[in-house]
C-alpha positions as CSV (number, residue, x, y, z in Angstrom):
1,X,129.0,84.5,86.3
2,X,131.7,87.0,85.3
3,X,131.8,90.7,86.4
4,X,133.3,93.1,85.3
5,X,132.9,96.8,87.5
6,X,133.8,99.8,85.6
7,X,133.6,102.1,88.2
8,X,132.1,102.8,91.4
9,X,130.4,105.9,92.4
10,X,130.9,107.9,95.2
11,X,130.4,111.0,97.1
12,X,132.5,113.6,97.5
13,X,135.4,111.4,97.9
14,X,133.7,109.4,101.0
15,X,132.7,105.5,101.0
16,X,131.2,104.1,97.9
17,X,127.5,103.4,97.4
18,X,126.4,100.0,97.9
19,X,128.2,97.4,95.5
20,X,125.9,94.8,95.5
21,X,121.7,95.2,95.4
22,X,119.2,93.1,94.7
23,X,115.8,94.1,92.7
24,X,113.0,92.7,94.4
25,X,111.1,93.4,91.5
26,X,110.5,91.9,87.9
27,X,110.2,93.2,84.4
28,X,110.3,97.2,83.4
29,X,111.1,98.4,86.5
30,X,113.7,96.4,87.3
31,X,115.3,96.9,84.1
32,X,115.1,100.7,84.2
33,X,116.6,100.1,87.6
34,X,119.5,98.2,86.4
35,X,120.6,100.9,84.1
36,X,121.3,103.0,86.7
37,X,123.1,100.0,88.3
38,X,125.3,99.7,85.5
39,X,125.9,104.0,85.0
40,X,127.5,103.7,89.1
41,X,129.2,100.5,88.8
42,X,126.9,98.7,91.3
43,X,126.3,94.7,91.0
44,X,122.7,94.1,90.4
45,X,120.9,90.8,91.5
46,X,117.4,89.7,89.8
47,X,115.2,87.4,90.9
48,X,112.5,85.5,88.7
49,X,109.9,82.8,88.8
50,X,110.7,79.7,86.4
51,X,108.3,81.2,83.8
52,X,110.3,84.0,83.2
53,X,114.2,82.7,83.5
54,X,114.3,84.5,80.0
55,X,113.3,87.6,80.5
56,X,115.3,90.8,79.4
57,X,115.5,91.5,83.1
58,X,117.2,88.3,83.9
59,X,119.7,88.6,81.4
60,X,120.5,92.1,82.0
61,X,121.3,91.8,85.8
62,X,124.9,90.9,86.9
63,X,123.7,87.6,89.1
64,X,120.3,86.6,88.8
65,X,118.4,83.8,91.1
66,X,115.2,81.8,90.9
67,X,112.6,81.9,93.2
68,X,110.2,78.8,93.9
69,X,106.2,79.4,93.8
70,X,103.6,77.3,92.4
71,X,102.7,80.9,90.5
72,X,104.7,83.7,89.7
73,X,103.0,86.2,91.9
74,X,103.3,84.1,94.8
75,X,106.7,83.7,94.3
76,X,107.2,87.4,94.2
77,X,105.8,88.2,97.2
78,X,107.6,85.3,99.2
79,X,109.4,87.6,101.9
80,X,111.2,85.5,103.8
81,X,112.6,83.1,100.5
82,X,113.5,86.5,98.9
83,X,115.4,88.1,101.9
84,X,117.4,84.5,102.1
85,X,118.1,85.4,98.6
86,X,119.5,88.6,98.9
87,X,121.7,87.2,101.7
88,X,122.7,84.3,100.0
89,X,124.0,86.4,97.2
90,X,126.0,88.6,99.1
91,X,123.7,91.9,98.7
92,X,124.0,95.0,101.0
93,X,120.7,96.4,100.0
94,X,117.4,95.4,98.3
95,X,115.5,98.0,96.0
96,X,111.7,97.3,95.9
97,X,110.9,98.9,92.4
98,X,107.3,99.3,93.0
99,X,104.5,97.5,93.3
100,X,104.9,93.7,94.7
101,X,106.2,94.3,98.0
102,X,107.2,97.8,97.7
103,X,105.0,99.4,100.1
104,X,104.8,96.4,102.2
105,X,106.1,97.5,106.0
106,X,106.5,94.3,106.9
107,X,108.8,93.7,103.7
108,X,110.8,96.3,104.7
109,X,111.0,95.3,108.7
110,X,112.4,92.0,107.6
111,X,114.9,93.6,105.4
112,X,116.5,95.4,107.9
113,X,116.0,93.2,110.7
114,X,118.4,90.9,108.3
115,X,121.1,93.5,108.3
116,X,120.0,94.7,105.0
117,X,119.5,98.3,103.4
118,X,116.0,98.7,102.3
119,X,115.8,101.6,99.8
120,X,113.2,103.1,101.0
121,X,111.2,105.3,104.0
122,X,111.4,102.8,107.7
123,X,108.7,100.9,108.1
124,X,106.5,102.7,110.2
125,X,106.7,105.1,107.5
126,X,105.1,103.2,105.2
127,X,102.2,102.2,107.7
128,X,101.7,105.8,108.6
129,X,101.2,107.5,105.1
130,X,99.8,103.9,103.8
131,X,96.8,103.6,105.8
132,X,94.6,106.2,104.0
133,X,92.7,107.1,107.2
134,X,96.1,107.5,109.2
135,X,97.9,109.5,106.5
136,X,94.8,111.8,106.1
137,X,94.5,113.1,109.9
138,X,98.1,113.5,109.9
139,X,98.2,115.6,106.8
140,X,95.2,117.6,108.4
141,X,97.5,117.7,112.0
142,X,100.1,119.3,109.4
143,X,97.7,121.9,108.4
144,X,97.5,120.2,105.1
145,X,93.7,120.3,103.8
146,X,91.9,117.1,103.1
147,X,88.7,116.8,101.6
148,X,85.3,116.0,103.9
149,X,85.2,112.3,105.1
150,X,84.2,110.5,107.4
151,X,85.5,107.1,108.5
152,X,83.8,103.9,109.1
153,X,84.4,102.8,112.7
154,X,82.4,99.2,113.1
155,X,79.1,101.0,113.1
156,X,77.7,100.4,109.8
157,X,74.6,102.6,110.0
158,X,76.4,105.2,111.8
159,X,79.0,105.0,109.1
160,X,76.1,105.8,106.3
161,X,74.3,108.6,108.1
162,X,77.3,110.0,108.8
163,X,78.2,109.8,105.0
164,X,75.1,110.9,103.9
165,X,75.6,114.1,105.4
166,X,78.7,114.7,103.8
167,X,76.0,115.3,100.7
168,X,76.7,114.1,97.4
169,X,78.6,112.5,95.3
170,X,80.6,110.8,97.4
171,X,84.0,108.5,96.9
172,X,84.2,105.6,98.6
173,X,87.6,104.0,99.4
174,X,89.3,101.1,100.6
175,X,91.5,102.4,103.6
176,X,94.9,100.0,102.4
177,X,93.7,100.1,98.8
178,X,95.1,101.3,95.4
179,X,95.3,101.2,91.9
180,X,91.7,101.6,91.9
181,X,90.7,98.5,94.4
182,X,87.9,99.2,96.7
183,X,86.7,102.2,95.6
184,X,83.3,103.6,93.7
185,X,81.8,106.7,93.1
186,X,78.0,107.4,95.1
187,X,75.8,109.6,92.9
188,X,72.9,110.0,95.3
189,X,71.6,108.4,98.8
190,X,70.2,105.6,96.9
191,X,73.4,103.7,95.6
192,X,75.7,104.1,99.4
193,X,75.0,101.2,100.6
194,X,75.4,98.8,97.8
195,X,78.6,100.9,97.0
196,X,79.7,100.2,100.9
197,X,79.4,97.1,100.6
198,X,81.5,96.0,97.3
199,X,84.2,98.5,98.8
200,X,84.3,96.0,101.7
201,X,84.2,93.1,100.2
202,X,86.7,94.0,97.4
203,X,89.2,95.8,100.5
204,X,88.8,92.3,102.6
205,X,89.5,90.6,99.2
206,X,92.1,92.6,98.0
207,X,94.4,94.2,101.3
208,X,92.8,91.6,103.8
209,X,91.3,95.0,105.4
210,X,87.8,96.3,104.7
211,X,88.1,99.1,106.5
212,X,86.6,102.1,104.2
213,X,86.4,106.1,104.0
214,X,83.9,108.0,102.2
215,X,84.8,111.3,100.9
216,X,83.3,114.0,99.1
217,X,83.4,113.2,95.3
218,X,85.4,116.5,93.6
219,X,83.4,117.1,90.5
220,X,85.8,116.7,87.1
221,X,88.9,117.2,89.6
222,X,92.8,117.4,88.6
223,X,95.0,114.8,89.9
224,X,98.2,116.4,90.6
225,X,101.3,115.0,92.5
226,X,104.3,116.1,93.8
227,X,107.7,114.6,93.6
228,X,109.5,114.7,97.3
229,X,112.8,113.1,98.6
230,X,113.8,113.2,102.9
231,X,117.1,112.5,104.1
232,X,115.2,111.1,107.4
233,X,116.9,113.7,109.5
234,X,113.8,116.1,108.9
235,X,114.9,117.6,105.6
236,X,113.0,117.5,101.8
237,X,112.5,118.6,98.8
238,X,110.5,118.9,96.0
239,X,111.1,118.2,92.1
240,X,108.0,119.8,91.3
241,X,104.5,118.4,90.2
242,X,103.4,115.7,87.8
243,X,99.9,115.8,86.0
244,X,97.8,112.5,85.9
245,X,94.4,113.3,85.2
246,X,94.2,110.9,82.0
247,X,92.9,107.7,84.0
248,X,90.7,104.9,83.0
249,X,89.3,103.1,86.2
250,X,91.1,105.2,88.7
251,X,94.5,103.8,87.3
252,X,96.7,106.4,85.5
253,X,97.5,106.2,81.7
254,X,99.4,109.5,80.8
255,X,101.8,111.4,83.2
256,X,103.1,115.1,82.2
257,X,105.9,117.3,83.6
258,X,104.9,119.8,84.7
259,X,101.2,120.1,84.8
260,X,99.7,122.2,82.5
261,X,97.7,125.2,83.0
262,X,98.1,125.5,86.8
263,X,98.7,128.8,88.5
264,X,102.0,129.9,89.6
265,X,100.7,130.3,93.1
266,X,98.6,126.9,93.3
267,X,102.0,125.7,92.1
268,X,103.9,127.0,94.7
269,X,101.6,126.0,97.3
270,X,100.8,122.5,96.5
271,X,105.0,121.6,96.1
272,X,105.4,123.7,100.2
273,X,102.4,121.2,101.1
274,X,104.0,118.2,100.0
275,X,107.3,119.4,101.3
276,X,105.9,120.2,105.0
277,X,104.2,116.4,104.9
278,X,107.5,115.0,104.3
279,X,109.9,116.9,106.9
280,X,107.0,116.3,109.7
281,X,106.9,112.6,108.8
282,X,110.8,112.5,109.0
283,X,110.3,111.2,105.9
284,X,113.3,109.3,104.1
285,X,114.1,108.5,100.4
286,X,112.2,109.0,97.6
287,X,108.3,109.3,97.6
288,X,105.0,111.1,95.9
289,X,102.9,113.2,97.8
290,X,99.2,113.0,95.8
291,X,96.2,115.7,95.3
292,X,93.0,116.4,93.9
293,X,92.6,120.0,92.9
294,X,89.3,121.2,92.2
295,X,88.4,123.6,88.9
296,X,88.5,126.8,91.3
297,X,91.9,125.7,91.9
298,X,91.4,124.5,96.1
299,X,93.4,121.6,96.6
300,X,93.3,118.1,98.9
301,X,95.5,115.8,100.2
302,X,94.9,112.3,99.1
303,X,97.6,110.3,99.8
304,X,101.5,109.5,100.3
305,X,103.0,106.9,97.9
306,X,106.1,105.6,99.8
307,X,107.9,104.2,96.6
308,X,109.5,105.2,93.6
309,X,106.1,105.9,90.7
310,X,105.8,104.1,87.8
311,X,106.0,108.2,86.3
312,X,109.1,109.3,87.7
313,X,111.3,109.1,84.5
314,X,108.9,112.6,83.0
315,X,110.5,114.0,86.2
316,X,113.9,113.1,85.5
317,X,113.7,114.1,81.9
318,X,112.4,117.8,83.0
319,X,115.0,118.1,86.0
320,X,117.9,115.9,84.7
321,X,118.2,114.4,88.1
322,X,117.9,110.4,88.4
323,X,115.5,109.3,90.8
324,X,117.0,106.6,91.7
325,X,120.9,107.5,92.5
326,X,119.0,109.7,94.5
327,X,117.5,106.8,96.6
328,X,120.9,105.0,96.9
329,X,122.5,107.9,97.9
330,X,119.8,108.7,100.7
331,X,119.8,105.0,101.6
332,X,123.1,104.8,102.2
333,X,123.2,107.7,104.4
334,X,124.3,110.7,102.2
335,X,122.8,113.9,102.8
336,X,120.9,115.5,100.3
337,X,123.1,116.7,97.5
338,X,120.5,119.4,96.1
339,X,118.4,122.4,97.7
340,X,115.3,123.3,96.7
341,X,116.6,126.1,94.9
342,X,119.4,123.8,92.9
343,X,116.1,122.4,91.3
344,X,114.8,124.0,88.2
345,X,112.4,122.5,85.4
346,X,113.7,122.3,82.0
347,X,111.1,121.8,79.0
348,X,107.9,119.4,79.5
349,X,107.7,115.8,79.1
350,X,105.0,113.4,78.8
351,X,104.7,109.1,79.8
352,X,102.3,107.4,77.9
353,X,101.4,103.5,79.4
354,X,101.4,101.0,76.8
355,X,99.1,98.1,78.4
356,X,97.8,95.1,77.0
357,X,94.2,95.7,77.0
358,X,91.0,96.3,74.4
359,X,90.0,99.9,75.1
360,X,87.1,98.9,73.2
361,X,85.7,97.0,75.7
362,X,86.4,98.8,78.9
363,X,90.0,98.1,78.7
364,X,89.9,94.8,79.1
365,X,93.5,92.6,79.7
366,X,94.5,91.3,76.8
367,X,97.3,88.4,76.2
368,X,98.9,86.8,73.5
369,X,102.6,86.3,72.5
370,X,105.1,89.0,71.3
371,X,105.7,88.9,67.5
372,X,107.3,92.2,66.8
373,X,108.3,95.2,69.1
374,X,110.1,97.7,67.7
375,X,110.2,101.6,69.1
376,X,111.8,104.8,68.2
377,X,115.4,106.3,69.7
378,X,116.5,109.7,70.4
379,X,117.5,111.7,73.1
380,X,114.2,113.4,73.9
381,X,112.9,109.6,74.3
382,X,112.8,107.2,76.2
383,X,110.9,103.5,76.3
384,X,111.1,101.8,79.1
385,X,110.1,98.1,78.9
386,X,111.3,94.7,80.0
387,X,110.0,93.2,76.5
388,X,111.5,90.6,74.1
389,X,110.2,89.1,71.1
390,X,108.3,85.6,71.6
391,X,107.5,86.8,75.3
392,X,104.1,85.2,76.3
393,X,102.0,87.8,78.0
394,X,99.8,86.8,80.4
395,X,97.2,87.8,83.0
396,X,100.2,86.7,85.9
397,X,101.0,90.7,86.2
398,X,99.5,94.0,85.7
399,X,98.6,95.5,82.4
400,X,101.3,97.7,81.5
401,X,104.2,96.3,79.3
402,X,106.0,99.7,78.5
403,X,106.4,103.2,78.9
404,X,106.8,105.8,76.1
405,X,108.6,109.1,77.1
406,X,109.5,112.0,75.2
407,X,110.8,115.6,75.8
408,X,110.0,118.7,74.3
409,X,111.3,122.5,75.1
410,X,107.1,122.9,75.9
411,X,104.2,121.6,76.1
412,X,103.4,121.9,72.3
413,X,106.4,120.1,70.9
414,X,106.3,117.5,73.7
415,X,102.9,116.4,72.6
416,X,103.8,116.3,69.0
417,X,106.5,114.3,69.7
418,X,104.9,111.9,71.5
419,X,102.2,111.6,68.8
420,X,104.8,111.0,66.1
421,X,106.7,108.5,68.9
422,X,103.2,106.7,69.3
423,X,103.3,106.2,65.3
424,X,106.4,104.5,65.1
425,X,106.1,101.8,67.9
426,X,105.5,98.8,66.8
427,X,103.8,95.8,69.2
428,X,102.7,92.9,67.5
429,X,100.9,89.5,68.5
430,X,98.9,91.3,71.4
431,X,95.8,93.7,71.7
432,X,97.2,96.8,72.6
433,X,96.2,100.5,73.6
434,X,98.5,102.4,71.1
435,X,96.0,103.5,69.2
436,X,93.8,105.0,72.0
437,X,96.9,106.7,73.6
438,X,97.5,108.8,69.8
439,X,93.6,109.6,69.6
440,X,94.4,110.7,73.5
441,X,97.3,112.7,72.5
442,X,95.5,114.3,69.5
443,X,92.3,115.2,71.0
444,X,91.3,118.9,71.1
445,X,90.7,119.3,74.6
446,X,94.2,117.0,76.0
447,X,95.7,119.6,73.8
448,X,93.6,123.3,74.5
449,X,92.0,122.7,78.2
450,X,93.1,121.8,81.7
451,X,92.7,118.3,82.4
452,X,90.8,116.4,84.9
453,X,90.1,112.6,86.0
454,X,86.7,112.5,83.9
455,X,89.0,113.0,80.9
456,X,88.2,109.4,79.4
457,X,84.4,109.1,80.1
458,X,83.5,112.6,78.8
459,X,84.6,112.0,75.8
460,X,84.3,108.4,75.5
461,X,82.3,108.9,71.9
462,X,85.5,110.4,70.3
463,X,87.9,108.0,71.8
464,X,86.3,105.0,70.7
465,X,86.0,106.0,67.0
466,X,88.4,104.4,64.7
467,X,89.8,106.8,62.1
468,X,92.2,103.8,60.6
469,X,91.7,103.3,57.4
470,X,92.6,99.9,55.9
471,X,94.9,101.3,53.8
472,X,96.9,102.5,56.5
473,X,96.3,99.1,58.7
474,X,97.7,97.7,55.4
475,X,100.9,100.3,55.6
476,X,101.6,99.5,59.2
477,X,101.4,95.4,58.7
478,X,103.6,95.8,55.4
479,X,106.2,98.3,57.4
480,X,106.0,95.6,60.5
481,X,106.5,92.5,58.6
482,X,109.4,93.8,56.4
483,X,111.1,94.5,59.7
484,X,110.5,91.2,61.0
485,X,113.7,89.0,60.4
486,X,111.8,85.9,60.3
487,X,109.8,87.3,57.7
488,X,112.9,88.6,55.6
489,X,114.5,85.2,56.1
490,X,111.3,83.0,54.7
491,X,110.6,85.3,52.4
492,X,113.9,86.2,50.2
493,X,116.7,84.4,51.4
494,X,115.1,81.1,50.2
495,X,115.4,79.4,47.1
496,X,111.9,78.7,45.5
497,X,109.7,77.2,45.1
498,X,110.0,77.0,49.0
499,X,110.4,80.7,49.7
500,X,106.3,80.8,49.1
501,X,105.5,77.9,51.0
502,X,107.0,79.4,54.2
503,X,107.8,77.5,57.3
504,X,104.5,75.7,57.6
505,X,104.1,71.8,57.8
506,X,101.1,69.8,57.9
């Protein structure tokens, strides 16, 4: 494999950032990692399962290295073959992305403990804000307000008297979970139980820990988070808040920067919170401090994401600043190059996540193969993906193949954008949820109200009507297959009469 290094950045004149790192990731996120790769000169290194030697990600990465597992997920989160990896190739540091093994302490331990770099906070770090029950009495140690709970401590009947005087509704949640895992809402006394149990079972099932937390249930909350980096020397900052309210099943769906209708003051206090959390955890790198805030505009902590978010590019395009030369530089030991008051917000932007699913029913993954993808360009948008056509998509990963971002100069233009950006992408051979995300994006109350997490379910009735028309749905096929080559090439750069039979055979 031939490389070719156009430059390497550095700081101030110093040592260079790392010139080697491998992704321990796959697919969108390690591509949009890459690109910043490539912008400082750095050598990146991809692994992949056999199923997806391929992939856009593959092909974009300077080196790239397969891993062995009987599935592809297992071969992702092989820690040991994936640190022998990194060494093998000559790597000085291994970005996690997220998901996988991002948040995995132990990941991390063995990372370092191989004379790696691990972009990301230490360890204990990541055990400390990602044990829900650990990361919540710190925060309330911090002075940081956390919602009522109690915790279940190996007396089950305890646990629900204790909960039910908490008074309802009540959350309950998996203490390692996420992405929705191990966690249901309790409407009255009647339903805790049943409710503490699944949350169990699905925490043992899913995080091989069933201990669980129940909460008091905010009633059509906001879910608003906070950008932060530490240097690990007891400094941080904030880039300001993200809104993600729009969820379906407690997993987000559309990201804004910065959130919409929220009080300067609330503002101001929520980002100090977030702030305060990181420089008493020592915290270091790049990370998302999460709250509900309730319609009166009180807000809780609800927990510390140690990781870069699968939103962070609608807080790069309102601050400019890329999230993750920001890691390397913090991972290799620079100070932080901003203040707080070097960090201003610039216009609004908006993430919409294209998944593979039938909102129709429930959201539902969907699979299929890639016929057509094409998307719109400009500099107010982005679409991050790790897509190619006559990809197979399977139920191997999560949902999500891509992310549609756009800028406006507010709120307004950002949302018509995104609408007319929605429009022009093009996904073919899969069930996807483009459609839903424009009725989203167009509904009266995404576009006149403050949000909140019941967004979806309250107006379930106007999300799930189709306002197609076939002659549209006839449009959009006609526009699609006049851009597909293979359909060009069949079609009129054949002689007849076997133009009109196509590439079919009996």
């Amino acid at each position: 494999m031939v490389l070719i290094l156009i430059g390497v950045h550095t700081m101030g004149g110093n040592k260079p950032l790392f010139k080697k790192v491998l992704i321990s990731n796959r697919g969108e996120i390690a591509c949009r990692i890459i690109d910043t790769f490539k912008k400082l000169g750095i050598t990146s290194v991809a692994i992949y399962h056999g199923s997806e030697r391929s992939s856009r990600f593959v092909t974009l990465a300077d080196e790239a290295y397969e891993l062995k597992g009987e599935t592809p997920v297992s071969a992702y989160l092989d820690v040991n073959q994936i640190v022998n990896v990194a060494k093998e190739s000559g790597a000085e540091a291994v970005h996690p992305g997220y998901g996988f093994l991002a948040e995995n302490s132990n990941f991390a331990r063995k990372v370092m403990d191989s004379g790696l770099v691990f972009i990301g906070p230490d360890p204990e770090i990541i055990e400390l804000m990602g044990d829900k029950i650990r990361s919540r009495e710190f925060a309330r140690q911090q002075g940081v307000p956390i919602a009522p709970s109690v915790t279940f401590n190996g007396d089950y009947e305890l646990f629900i008297e204790q909960a039910s005087a908490i008074g309802f509704p009540l959350l309950i949640k998996a203490s390692a979970g996420g992405g929705g895992k191990g966690m249901s809402i309790v409407k009255g006394p009647e339903g805790l139980r049943d409710s503490v149990r699944k949350a169990m079972a699905e925490a043992e099932r899913y995080f091989s820990d069933n201990s669980v937390y129940a909460e008091l249930y905010i009633e059509r909350p906001r879910h608003i988070e906070v950008q932060v980096v530490g240097d690990g020397n007891g400094g941080g900052i904030h880039l300001f808040e993200r809104e993600c309210s729009i969820q379906r099943r407690f997993q987000k769906l559309v990201e804004e920067a910065p959130a919409a209708y929220l009080d300067r003051a609330v503002r101001k206090d929520i980002c100090n919170a977030a702030v305060k959390l990181t420089k008493a955890a020592n915290y270091s790198n790049a990370g998302t401090v999460e709250f509900i805030l309730t319609q009166d505009g009180k807000f809780y902590f609800l927990e510390m994401n140690t990781r870069l978010q699968v939103e962070h590019p609608v807080t790069e395009m309102v601050t400019g600043i890329d999230l993750v030369e920001l890691q390397l530089e913090v991972a290799a030991g620079y100070p932080l190059k901003f203040r707080q008051e070097d960090i201003t917000v610039s216009g609004h932007a908006i993430e919409c996540r294209i998944c593979a699913e039938v909102p129709e029913q429930d959201f539902i993954p969907a699979t299929g193969k890639i016929l057509q993808l094409s998307y719109p360009s400009g500099n107010h948008i982005r679409f991050e993906n790790g897509l190619d056509e006559g990809q197979k998509v399977t139920l191997n990963f999560d949902s999500m193949l891509a992310k549609l971002v756009v800028h406006g100069l507010g709120r307004s233009q950002a949302v018509d954008r995104m609408k007319e950006a929605l429009g022009q992408t093009v996904l073919l051979g899969v069930d996807t949820n483009l459609n839903y995300l424009n009725k989203v994006c167009s509904h009266h109350a995404f576009l006149d109200e403050p949000l909140h997490t019941d967004f979806i379910e309250e107006h379930k009735s106007d999300l799930s009507k189709d306002n197609t028309s076939e002659i549209e749905i006839a449009d959009v096929i006609l526009a699609s297959a006049l851009e597909f080559r293979e359909f060009k090439t069949l079609t009129f750069e054949v002689p007849e009469p076997y133009a009109t039979i196509g590439d079919w055979r009996n």
